[in-house]
DRENDO-1510 file (C-alpha; in Angstrom, 1 decimal, always signed):
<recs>
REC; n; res; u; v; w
REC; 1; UNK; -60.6; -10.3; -126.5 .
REC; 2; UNK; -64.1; -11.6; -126.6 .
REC; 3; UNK; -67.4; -9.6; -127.4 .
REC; 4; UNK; -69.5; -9.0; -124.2 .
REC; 5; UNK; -72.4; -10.4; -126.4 .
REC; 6; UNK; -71.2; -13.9; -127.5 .
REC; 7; UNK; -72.4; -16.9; -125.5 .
REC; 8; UNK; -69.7; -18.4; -123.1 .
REC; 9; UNK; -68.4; -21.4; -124.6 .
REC; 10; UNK; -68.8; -23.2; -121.0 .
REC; 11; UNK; -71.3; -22.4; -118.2 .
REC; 12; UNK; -71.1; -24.1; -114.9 .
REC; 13; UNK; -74.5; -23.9; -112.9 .
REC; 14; UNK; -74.8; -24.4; -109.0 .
REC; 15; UNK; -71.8; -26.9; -109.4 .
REC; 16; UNK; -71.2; -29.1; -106.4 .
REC; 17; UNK; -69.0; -31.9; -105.5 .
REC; 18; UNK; -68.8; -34.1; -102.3 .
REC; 19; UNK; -65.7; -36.2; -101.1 .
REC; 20; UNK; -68.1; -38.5; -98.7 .
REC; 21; UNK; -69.0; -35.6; -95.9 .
REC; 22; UNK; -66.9; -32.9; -97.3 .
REC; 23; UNK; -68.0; -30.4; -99.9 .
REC; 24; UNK; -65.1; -29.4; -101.7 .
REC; 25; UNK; -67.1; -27.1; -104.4 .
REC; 26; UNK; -70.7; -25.8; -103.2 .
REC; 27; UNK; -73.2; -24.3; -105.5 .
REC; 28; UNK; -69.5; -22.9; -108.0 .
REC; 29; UNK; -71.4; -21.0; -111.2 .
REC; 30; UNK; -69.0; -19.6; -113.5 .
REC; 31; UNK; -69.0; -18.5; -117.4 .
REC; 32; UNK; -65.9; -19.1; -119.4 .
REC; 33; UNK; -65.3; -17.7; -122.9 .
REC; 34; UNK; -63.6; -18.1; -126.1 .
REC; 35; UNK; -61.2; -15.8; -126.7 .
REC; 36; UNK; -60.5; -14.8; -123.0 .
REC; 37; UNK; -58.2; -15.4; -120.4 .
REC; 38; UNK; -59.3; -16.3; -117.2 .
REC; 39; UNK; -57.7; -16.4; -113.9 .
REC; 40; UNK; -58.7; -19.0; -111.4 .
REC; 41; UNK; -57.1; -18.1; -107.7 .
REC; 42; UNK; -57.7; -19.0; -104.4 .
REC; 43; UNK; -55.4; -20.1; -101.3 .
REC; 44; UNK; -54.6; -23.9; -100.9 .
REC; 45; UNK; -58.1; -25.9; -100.4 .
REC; 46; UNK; -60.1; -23.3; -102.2 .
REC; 47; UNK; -61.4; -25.5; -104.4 .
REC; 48; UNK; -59.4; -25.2; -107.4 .
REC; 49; UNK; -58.1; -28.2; -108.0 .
REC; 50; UNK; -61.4; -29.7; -108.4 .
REC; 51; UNK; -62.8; -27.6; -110.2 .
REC; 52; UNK; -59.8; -28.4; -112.6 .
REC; 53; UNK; -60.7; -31.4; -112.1 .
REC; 54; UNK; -64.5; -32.0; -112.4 .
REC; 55; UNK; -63.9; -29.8; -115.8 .
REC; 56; UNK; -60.9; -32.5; -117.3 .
REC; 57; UNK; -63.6; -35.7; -116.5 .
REC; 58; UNK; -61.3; -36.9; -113.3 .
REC; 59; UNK; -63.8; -36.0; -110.9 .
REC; 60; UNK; -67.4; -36.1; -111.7 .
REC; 61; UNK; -70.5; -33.9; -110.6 .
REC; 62; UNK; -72.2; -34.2; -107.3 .
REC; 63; UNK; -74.6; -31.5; -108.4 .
REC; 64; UNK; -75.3; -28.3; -110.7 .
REC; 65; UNK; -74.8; -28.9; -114.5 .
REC; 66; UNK; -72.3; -28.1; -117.1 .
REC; 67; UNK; -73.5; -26.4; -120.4 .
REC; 68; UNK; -70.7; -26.4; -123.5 .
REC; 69; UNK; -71.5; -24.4; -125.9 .
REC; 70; UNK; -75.7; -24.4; -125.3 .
REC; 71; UNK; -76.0; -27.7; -124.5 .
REC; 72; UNK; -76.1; -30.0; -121.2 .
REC; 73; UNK; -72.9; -32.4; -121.0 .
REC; 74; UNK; -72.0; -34.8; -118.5 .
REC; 75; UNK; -67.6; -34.8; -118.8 .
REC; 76; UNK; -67.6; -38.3; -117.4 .
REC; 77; UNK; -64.3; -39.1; -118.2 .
REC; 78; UNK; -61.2; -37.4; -119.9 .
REC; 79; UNK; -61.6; -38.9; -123.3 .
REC; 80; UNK; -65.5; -36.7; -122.8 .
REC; 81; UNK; -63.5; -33.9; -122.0 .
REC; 82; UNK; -60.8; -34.2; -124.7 .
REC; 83; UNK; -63.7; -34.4; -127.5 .
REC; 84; UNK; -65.1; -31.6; -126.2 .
REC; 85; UNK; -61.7; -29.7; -126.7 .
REC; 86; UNK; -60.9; -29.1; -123.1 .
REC; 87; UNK; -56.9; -29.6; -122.6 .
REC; 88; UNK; -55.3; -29.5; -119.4 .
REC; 89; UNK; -51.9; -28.3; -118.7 .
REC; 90; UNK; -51.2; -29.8; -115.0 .
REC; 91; UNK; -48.2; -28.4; -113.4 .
REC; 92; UNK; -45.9; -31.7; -113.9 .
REC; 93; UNK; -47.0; -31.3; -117.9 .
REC; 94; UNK; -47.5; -35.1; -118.2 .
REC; 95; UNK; -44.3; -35.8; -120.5 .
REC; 96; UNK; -42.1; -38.5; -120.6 .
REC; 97; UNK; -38.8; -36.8; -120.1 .
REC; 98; UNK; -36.8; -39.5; -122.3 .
REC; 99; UNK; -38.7; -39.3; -124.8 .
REC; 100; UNK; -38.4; -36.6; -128.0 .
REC; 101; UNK; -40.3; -33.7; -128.7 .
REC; 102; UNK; -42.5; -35.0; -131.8 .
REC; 103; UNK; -43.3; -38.5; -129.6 .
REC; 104; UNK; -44.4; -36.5; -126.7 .
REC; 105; UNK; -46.7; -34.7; -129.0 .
REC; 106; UNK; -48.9; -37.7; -130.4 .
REC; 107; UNK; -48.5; -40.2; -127.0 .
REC; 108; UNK; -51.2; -42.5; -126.8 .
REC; 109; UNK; -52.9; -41.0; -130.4 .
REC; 110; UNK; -50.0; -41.6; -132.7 .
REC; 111; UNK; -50.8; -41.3; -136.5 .
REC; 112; UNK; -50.4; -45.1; -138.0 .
REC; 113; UNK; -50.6; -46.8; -141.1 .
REC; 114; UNK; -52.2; -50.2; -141.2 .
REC; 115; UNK; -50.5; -52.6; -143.4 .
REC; 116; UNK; -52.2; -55.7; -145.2 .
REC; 117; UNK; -53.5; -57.8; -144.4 .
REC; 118; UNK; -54.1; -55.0; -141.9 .
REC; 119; UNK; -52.8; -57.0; -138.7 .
REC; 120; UNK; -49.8; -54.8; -138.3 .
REC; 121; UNK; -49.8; -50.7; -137.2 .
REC; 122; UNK; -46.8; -48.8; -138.3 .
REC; 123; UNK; -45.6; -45.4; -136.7 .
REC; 124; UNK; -46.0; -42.3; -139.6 .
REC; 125; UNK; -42.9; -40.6; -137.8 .
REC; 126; UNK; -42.4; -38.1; -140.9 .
REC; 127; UNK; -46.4; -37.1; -140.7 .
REC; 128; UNK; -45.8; -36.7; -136.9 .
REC; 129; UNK; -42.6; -35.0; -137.0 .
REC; 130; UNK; -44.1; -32.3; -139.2 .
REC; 131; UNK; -47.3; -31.9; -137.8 .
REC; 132; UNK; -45.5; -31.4; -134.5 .
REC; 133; UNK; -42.6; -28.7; -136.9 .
REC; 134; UNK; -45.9; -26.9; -138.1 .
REC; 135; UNK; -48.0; -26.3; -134.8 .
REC; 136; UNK; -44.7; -25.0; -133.0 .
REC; 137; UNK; -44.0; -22.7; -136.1 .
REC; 138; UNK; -47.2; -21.3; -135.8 .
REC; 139; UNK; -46.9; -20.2; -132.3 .
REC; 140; UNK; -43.7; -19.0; -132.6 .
REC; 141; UNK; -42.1; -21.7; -130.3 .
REC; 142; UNK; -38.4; -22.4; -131.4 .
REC; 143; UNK; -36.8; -25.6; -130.8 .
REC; 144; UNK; -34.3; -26.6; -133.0 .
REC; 145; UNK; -34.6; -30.1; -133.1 .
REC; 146; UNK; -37.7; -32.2; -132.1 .
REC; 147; UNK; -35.9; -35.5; -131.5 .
REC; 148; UNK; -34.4; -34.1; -128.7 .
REC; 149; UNK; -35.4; -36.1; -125.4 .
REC; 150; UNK; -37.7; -33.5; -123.5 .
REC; 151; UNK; -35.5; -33.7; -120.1 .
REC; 152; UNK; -32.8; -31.7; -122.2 .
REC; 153; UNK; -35.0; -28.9; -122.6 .
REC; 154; UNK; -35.6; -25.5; -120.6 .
REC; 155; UNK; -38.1; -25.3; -118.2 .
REC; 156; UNK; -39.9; -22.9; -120.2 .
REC; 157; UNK; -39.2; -25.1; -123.9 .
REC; 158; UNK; -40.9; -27.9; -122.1 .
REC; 159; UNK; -43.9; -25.8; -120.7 .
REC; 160; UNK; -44.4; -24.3; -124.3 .
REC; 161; UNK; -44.3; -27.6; -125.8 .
REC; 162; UNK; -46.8; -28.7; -123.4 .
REC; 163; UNK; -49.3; -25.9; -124.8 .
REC; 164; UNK; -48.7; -26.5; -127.7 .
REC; 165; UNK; -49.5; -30.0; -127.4 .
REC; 166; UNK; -52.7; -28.8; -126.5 .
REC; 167; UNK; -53.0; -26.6; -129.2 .
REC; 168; UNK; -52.4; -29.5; -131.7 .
REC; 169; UNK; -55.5; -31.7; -130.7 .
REC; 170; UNK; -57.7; -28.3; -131.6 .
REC; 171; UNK; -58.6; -27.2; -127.9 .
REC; 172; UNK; -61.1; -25.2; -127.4 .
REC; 173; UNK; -60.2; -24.6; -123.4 .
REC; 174; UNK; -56.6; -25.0; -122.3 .
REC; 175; UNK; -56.3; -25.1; -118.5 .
REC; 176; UNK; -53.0; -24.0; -117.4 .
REC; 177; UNK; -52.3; -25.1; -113.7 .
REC; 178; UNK; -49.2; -22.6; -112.5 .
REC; 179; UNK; -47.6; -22.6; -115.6 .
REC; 180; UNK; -44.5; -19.9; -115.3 .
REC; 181; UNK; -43.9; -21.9; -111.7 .
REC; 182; UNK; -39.8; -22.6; -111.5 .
REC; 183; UNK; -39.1; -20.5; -114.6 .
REC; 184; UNK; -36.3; -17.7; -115.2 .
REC; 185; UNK; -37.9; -14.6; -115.9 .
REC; 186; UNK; -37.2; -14.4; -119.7 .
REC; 187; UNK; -39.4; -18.1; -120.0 .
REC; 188; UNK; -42.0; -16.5; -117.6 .
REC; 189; UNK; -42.4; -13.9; -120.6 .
REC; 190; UNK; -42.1; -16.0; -123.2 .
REC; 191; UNK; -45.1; -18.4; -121.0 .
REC; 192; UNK; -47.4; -15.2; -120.9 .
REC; 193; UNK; -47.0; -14.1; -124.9 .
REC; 194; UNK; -48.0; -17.9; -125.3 .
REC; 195; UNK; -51.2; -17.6; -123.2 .
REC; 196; UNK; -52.0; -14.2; -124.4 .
REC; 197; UNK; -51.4; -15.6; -128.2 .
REC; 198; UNK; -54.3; -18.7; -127.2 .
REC; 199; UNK; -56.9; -16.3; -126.3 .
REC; 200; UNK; -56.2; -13.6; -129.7 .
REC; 201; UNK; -56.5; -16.9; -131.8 .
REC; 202; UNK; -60.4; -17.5; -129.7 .
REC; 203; UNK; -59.3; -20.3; -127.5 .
REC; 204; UNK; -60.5; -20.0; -123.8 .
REC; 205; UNK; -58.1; -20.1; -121.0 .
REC; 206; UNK; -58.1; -20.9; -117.3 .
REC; 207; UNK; -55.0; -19.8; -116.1 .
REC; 208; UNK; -54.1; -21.1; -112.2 .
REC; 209; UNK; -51.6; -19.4; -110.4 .
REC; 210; UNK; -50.1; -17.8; -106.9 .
REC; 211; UNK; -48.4; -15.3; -109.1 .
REC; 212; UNK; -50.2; -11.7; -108.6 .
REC; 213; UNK; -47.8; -10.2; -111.4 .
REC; 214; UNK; -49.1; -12.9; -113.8 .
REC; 215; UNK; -52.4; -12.4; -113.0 .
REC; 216; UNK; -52.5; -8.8; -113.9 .
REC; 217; UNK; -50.3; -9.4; -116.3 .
REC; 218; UNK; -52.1; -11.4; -118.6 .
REC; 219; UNK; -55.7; -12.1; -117.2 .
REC; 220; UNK; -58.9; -10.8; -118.4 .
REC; 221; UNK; -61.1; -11.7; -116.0 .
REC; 222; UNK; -60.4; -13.1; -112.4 .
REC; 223; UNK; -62.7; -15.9; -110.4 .
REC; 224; UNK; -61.6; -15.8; -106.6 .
REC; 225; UNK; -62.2; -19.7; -105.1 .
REC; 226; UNK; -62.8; -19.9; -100.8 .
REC; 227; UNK; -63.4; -22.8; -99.7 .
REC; 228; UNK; -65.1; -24.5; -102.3 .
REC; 229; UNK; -67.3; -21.2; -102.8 .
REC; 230; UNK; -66.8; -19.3; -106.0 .
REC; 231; UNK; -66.0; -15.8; -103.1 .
REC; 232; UNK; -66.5; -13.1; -106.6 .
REC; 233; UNK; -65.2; -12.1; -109.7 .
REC; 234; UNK; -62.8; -9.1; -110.8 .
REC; 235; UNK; -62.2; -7.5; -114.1 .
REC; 236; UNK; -58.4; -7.1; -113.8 .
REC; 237; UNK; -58.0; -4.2; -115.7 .
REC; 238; UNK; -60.1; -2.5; -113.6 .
REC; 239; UNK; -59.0; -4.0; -109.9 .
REC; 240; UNK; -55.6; -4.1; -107.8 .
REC; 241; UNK; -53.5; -6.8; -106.6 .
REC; 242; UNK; -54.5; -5.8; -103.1 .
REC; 243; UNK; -58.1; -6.3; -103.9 .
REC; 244; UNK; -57.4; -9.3; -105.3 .
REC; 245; UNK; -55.1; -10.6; -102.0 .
REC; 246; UNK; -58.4; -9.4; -100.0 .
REC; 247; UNK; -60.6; -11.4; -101.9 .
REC; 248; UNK; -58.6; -14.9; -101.8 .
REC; 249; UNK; -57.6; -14.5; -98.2 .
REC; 250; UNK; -61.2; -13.9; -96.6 .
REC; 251; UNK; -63.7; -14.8; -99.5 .
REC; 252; UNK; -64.8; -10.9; -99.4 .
REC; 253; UNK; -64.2; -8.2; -101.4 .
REC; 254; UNK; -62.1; -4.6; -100.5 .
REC; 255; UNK; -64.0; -1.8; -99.5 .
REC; 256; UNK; -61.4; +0.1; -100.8 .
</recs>
């Protein structure tokens, strides 16, 4: 878990963003660190999604700024965000389901070879298939084979392969956007040691969900969205999930 003393590795500032007269995230600031996992709730048309958004370079800022790190970015775009080392993890994981395991890894950054009289790009499918083999070993994920088409998988296989994706092109945030959503209940645990694994090796996490047993589950920290206001934050260890319901269904916090 982090050290209460480290700078966050992101800091959003009086964040805004306007869809023409509608402000869908008003004056949002919010720290998020390395080695901590952060829950992002809120009821439909809280806010999250953009946020999520704004965050991955899909939606720019209207206003506020964005420090990474100690200094001022603008994530324009997703390639900003990517080189930045912000993953995200959408809900429909962004896989092409006929495709295997290793090619789903390196879409659209393959590892080539450029033959003379370098005109011609040829696939490194061994480098690929092992580099894929490695960063599964390493967080315990166990496929047997990688060729397999990815629509043969578990729901759960194809969630952790999606992390783990993620993992591979050295994020520094991974946003997961209701990952254990239409998973058995062994796969929802195996989805949580996963996330809990990304924050002990120092990456941060944003972890979206409905799921209150998740949230206390795995969370260190939760950020309440109400429409388009950041409503408060809880330390989960030392909140309930009543609190927690209170919060995201009026934007205030239990008395209790």
């Amino acid at each position: 878990m982090r050290s209460e003393h480290t700078q966050p590795f992101m800091q959003l500032r009086s964040v805004g963003k306007r869809f023409g007269g509608v402000e869908a995230l008003r004056n949002v600031d919010l720290d998020i660190h390395s080695g901590e996992v952060l829950g992002l709730l809120g009821d439909n048309g809280a806010g999250k999604t953009t946020l999520v958004k704004v965050l991955a370079g899909v939606h720019s800022l209207s206003s506020g700024e964005i420090w990474c790190k100690g200094q001022s970015v603008d994530i324009s775009a997703p390639k900003v965000a990517h080189e930045l080392g912000i993953e995200t993890v959408f809900q429909d994981l962004a896989m092409v389901p006929n495709l295997g395991v290793t090619d789903n890894f390196f879409i659209g950054r393959e590892i080539t070879t450029t033959l003379i009289p370098k005109l011609i790009k040829v696939l490194r499918s061994k480098a690929m298939h092992a580099d894929a083999r490695e960063t599964l070993n390493r967080l315990d994920i166990h496929i047997p084979s990688l060729k397999v088409s990815v629509d043969s998988l578990s729901g759960g296989q194809r969630q952790a392969v999606a992390i783990a994706r993620a993992i591979r092109w050295k994020a520094n945030l991974v946003i997961l956007d209701e990952p254990t959503a239409a998973l058995s209940v062994p796969e929802q645990n195996k989805v949580l040691e996963l996330t809990r694994s990304l924050a002990n090796q120092g990456v941060a996490v944003i972890y979206i969900t409905h799921n209150m047993s998740d949230v206390l589950a795995v969370t260190d920290r939760i950020a309440v969205m109400y429409r388009g206001l950041k409503a408060g934050e809880l330390i989960t260890a030392q909140t309930s999930q009543g609190e927690i319901v209170e919060m995201i269904m009026s934007g205030k916090r239990s008395r209790a």
